[in-house]
C-alpha positions in Angstrom: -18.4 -3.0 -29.0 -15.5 -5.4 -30.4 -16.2 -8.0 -32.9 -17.7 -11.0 -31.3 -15.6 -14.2 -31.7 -16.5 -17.2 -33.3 -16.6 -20.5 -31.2 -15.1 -22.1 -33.7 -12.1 -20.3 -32.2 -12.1 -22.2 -29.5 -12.3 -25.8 -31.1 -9.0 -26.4 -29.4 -8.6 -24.5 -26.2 -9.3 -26.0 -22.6 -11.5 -23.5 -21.5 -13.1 -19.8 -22.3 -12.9 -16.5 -21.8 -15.7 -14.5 -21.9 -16.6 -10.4 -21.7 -19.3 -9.5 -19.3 -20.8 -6.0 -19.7 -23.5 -4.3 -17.5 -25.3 -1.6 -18.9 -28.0 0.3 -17.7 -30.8 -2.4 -18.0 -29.5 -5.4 -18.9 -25.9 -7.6 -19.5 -24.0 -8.8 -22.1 -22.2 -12.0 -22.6 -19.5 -12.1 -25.2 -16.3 -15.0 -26.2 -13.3 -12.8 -26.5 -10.3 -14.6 -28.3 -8.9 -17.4 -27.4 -5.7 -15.7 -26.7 -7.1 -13.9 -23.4 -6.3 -17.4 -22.0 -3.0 -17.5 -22.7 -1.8 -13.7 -21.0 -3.4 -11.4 -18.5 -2.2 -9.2 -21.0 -4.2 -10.4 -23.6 -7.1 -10.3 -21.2 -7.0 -6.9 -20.5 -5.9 -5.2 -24.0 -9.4 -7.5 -25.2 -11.5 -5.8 -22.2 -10.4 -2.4 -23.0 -10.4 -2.8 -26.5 -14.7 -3.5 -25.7 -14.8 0.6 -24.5 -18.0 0.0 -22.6 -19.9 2.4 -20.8 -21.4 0.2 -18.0 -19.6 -2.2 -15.7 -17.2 -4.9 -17.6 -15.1 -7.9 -16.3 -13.4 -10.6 -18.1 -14.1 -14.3 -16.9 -11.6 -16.6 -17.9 -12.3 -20.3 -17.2 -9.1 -22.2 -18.0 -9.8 -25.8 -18.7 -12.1 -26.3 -15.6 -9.0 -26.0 -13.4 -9.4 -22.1 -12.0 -10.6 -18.6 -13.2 -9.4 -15.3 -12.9 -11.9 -12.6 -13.2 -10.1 -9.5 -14.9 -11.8 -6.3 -14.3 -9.7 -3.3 -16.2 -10.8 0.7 -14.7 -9.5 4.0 -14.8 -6.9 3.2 -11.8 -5.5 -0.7 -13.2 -6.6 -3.9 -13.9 -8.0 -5.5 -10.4 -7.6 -9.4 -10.7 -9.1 -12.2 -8.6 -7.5 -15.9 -9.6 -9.7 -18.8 -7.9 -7.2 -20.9 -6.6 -3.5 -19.7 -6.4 -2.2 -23.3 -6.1 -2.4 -23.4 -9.9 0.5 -21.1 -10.5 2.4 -24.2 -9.3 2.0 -26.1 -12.9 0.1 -23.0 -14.7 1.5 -20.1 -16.9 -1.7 -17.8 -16.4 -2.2 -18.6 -12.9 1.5 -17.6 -12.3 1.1 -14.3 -14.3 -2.0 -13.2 -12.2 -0.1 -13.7 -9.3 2.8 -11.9 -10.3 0.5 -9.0 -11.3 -1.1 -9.1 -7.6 3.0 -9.1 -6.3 2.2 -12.8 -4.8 4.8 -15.4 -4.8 3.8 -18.7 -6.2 3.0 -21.2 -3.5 6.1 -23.2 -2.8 4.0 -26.7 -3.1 5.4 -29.8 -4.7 3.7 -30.3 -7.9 3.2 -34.0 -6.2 1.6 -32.8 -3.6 -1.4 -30.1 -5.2 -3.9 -32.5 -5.0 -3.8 -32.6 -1.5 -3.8 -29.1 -0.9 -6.7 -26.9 -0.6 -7.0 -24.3 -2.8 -7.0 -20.8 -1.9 -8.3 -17.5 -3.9 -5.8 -14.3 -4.6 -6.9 -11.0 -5.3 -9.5 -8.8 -4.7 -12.4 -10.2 -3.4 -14.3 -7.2 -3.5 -14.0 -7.1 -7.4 -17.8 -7.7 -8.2 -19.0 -6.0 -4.7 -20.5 -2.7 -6.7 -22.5 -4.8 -8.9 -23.9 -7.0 -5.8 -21.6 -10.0 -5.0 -19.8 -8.9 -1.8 -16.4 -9.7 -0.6 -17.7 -11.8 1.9 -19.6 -13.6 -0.4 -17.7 -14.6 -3.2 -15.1 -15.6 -0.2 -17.8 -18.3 0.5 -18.2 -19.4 -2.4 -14.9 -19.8 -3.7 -14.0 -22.0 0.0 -16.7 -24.4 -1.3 -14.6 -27.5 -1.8 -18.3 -28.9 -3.6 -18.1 -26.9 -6.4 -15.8 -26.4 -9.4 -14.5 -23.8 -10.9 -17.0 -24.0 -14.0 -19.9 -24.3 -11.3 -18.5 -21.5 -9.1 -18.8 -19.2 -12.2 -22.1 -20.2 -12.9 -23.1 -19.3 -9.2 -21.6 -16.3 -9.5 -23.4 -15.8 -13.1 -26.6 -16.1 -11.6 -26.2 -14.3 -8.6 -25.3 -11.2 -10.8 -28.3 -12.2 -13.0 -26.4 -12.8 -16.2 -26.8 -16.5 -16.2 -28.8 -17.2 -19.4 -26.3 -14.9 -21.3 -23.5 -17.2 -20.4 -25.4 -20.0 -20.8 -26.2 -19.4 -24.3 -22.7 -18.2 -25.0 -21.4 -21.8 -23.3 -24.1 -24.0 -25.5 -22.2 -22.4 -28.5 -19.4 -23.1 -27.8 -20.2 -27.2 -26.9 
């Protein structure tokens, strides 16, 4: 594995992005650099830089706005962003779009906050290791929950909650 990265990285960044790998028994939970939020690009060169054997996705939480989960493999990167409306006023956001061939929403920037948000992507990114299409389609409709919260759902249903957790309390 990859260096790990230092909170202290991230003293200045609105948001994370963090490495998930599945091995055979158990998951890991690790900051990637701060950079990863600034590029898919980034993102993905991070991920595959990790060369795991098991299962690994990216989470990228940026500033408890959206996420885009970033899941590179042997055939591309697969993508999910959380809410597409972002790409109205946010770089990332716009680049995950462009790398699913989705135009950016043609929403007033005055209007976004009475829009509902809507996820792009592939759903079925996480359905091998348990969280089904149908599933994480549920849970990112839930106008309840933020981003931040809809991770941490999707953290525990996956059973890696206390990694992130403890990766999370370092960084606050």
């Amino acid at each position: 594995m990859a260096a790990q990265t230092s909170p202290e990285k991230y003293d200045d960044t609105d948001g994370y992005a963090v490495a998930v790998v599945r091995d055979e028994t158990s998951w890991s939970v690790s900051l990637l650099d701060p950079g990863a939020l600034r590029t898919i690009g980034n993102a993905e060169q991070e991920l595959k830089g990790l060369r795991a054997a098991g299962a690994l996705f990216g989470l990228l939480n940026v500033d408890d706005e959206y996420f885009v989960i970033v899941r590179p493999g042997p055939s591309g990167t697969r993508l999910l962003l959380s809410d597409a409306t972002a790409a109205v006023f946010d770089d990332l956001a716009e680049q995950a779009l462009d790398r699913l061939n989705v135009e950016v929403p043609d929403i007033d920037p005055d209007e976004i906050e009475d829009t509902d948000p809507w996820p792009e992507g592939d759903l079925a990114i996480l359905a091998d290791l348990g969280l089904g299409e149908q599933e994480l389609g549920v849970l990112l409709a839930d106008p309840d929950l933020y981003p931040d919260e809809q991770l941490q759902v999707i953290a525990e249903r996956l059973r890696f909650d206390g990694e992130l957790g403890a990766i999370l309390d370092a960084l606050n």
